[in-house]
DODREN-168785 format. One record per residue: residue in one letter; x, y, z of N, C-alpha, C, O in turn. Coordinates in steps of 0.02 Angstrom, whole numbers, padded with zeros to 5 digits, always signed. Example, Ala and Ser with C-alpha at 12.3 -4.5 7.8 and 13.67 -1.06 7.14 Angstrom:
<nodes>
A+00660-00284+00390+00615-00225+00390+00660-00165+00390+00712-00166+00423;S+00642-00112+00354+00684-00053+00357+00645+00002+00394+00670+00057+00402;
</nodes>
This chain:
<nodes>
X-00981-00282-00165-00936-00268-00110-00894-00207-00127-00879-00197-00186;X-00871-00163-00079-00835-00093-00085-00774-00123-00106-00760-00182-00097;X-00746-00090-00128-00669-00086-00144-00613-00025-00093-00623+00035-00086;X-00580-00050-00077-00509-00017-00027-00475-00017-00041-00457-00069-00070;X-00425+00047-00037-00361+00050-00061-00313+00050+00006-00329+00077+00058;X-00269+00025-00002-00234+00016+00072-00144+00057+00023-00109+00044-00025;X-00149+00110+00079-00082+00184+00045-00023+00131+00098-00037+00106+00152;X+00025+00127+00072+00095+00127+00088+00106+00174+00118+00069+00219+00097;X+00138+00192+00159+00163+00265+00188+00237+00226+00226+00242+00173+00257;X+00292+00285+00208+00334+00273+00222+00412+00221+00198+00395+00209+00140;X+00468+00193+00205+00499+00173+00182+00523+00105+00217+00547+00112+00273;X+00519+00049+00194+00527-00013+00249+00606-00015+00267+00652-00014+00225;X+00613-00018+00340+00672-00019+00369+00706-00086+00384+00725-00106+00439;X+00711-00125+00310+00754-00164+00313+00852-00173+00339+00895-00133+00320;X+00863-00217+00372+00950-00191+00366+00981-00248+00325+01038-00230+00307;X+00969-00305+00304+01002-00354+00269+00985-00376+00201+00931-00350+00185;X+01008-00411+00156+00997-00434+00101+00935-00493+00118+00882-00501+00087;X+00959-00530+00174+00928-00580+00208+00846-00543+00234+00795-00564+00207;X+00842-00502+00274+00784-00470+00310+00741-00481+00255+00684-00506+00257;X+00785-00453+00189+00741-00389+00119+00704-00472+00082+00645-00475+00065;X+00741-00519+00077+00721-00577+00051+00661-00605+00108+00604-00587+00093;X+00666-00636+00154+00614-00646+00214+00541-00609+00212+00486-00636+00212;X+00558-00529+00208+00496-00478+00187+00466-00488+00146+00406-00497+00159;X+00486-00494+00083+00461-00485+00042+00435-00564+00029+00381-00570+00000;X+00465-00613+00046+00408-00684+00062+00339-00691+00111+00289-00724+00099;X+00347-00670+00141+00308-00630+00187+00243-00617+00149+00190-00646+00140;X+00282-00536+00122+00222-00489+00091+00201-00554+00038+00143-00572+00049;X+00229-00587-00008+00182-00618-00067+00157-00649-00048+00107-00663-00081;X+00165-00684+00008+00109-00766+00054+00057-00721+00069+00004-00737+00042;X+00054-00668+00103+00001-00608+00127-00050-00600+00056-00111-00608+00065;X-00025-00587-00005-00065-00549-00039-00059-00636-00086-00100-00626-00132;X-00042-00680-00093-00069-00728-00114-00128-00770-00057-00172-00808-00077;X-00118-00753+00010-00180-00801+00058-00244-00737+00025-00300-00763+00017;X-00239-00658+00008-00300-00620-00001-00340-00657-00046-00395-00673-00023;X-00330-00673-00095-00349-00706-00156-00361-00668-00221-00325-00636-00259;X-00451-00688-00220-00480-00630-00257-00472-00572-00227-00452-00521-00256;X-00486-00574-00169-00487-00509-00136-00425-00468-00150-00417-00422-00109;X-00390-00471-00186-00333-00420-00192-00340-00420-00256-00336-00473-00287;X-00357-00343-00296-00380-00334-00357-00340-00270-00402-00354-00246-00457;X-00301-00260-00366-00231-00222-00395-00187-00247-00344-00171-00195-00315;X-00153-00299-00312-00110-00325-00250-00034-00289-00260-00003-00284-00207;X-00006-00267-00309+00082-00240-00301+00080-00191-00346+00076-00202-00406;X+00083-00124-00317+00091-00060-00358+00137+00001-00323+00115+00058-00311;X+00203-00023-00308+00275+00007-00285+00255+00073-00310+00207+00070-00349;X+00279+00134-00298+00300+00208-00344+00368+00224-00318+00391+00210-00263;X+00402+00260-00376+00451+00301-00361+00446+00354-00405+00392+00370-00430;X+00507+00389-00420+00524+00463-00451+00450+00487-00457+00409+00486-00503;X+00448+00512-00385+00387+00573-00384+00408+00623-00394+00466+00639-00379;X+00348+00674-00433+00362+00737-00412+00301+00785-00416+00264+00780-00465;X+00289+00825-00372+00240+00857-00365+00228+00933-00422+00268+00980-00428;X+00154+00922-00461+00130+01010-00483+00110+01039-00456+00086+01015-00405;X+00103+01101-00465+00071+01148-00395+00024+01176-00443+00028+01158-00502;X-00036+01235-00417-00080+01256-00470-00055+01299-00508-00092+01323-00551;X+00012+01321-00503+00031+01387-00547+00087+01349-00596+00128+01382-00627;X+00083+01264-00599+00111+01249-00655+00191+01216-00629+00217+01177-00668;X+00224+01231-00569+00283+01223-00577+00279+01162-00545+00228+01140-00519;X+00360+01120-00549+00352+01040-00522+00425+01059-00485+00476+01092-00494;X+00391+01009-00435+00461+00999-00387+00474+00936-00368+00428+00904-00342;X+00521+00913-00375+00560+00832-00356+00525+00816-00291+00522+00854-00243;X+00491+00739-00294+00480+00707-00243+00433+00723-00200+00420+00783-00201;X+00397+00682-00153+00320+00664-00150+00303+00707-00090+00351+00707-00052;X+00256+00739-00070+00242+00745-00001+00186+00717+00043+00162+00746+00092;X+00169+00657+00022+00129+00609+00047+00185+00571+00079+00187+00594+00136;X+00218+00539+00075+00256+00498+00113+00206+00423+00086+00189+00377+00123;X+00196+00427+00035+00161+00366-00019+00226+00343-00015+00276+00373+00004;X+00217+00260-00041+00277+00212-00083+00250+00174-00109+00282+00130-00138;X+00158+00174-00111+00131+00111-00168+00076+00107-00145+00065+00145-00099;X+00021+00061-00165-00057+00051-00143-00056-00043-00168-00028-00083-00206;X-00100-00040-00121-00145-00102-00153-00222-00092-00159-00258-00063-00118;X-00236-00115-00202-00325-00118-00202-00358-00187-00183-00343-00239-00212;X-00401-00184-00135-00420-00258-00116-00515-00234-00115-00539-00177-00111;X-00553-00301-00119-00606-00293-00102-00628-00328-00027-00610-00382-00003;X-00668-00281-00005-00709-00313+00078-00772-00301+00083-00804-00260+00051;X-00793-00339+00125-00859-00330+00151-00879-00247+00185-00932-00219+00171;X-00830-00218+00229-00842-00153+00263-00781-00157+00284-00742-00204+00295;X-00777-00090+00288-00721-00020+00314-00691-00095+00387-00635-00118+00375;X-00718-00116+00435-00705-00161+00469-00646-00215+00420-00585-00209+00417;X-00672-00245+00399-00652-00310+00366-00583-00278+00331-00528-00297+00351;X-00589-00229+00275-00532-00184+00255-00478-00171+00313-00418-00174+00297;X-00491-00159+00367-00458-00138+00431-00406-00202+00453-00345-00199+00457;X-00444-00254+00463-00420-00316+00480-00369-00336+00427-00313-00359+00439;X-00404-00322+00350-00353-00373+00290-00253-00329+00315-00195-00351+00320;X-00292-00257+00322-00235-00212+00324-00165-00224+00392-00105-00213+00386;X-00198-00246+00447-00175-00250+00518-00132-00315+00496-00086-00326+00536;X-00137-00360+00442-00105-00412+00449-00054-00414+00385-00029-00463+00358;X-00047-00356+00372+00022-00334+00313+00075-00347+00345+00077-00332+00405;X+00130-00379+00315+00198-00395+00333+00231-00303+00337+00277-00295+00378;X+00208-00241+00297+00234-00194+00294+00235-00160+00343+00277-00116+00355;X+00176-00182+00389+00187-00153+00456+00260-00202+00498+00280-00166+00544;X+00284-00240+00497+00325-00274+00524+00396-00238+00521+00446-00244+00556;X+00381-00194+00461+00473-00157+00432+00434-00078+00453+00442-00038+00407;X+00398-00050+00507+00390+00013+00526+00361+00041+00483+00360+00101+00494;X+00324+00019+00418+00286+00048+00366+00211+00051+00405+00190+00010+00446;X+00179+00110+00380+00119+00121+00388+00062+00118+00343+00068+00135+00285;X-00011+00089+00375-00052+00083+00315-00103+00127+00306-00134+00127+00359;X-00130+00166+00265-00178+00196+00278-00213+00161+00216-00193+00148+00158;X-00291+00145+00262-00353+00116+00207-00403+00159+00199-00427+00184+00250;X-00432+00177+00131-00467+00221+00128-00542+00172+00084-00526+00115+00068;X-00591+00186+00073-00635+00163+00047-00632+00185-00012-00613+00244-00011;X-00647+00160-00081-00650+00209-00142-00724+00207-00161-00762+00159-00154;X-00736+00265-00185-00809+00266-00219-00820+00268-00282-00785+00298-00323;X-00867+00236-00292-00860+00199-00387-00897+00295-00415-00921+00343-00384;X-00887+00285-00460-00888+00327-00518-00934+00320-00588-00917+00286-00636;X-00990+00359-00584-01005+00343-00638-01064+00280-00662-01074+00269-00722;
</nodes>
């Protein structure tokens, strides 16, 4: 079966201590109902910063990344579906799923 990476994009627009607790129960019931199927399930990023080809770095991301998960599916379909039912879309976060191709 393929493997999918499902990109974070964006910053969840929580407003309470309460909301941030609720979410994030949410998100772990989500990626504990995946099962196996979630095969890297919680990988947050922060302090980005970007190299350019001539070597220099500049503070902070221009993907609008905040983390990935890796899950396995049957097809680009099935990936689509696991993704549509993220609690992250609920806080205005966006998902982008990409297929990965093995290596090697």
């Amino acid at each position: 079966m393929p493997n999918f990476m499902l990109t974070y994009l964006g910053t969840p627009k929580i407003s309470s201590p309460e909301e941030k607790q609720s979410h994030m129960q949410k998100y772990q019931q989500w990626i504990l109902d995946l099962g196996d199927a979630a095969l890297s399930p919680m990988n947050p990023l922060k302090d980005m910063s970007v190299v350019a080809s001539d070597g220099s770095v500049s503070s902070g991301g221009e993907t609008g990344m905040s983390g990935f998960t890796i899950i396995t599916a049957e097809s680009m379909q099935a990936a689509l579906e696991i993704a549509k039912a993220c609690p992250f879309l609920e806080v205005s976060g966006r998902l982008e799923v990409s297929e990965m191709i093995q290596m090697g």
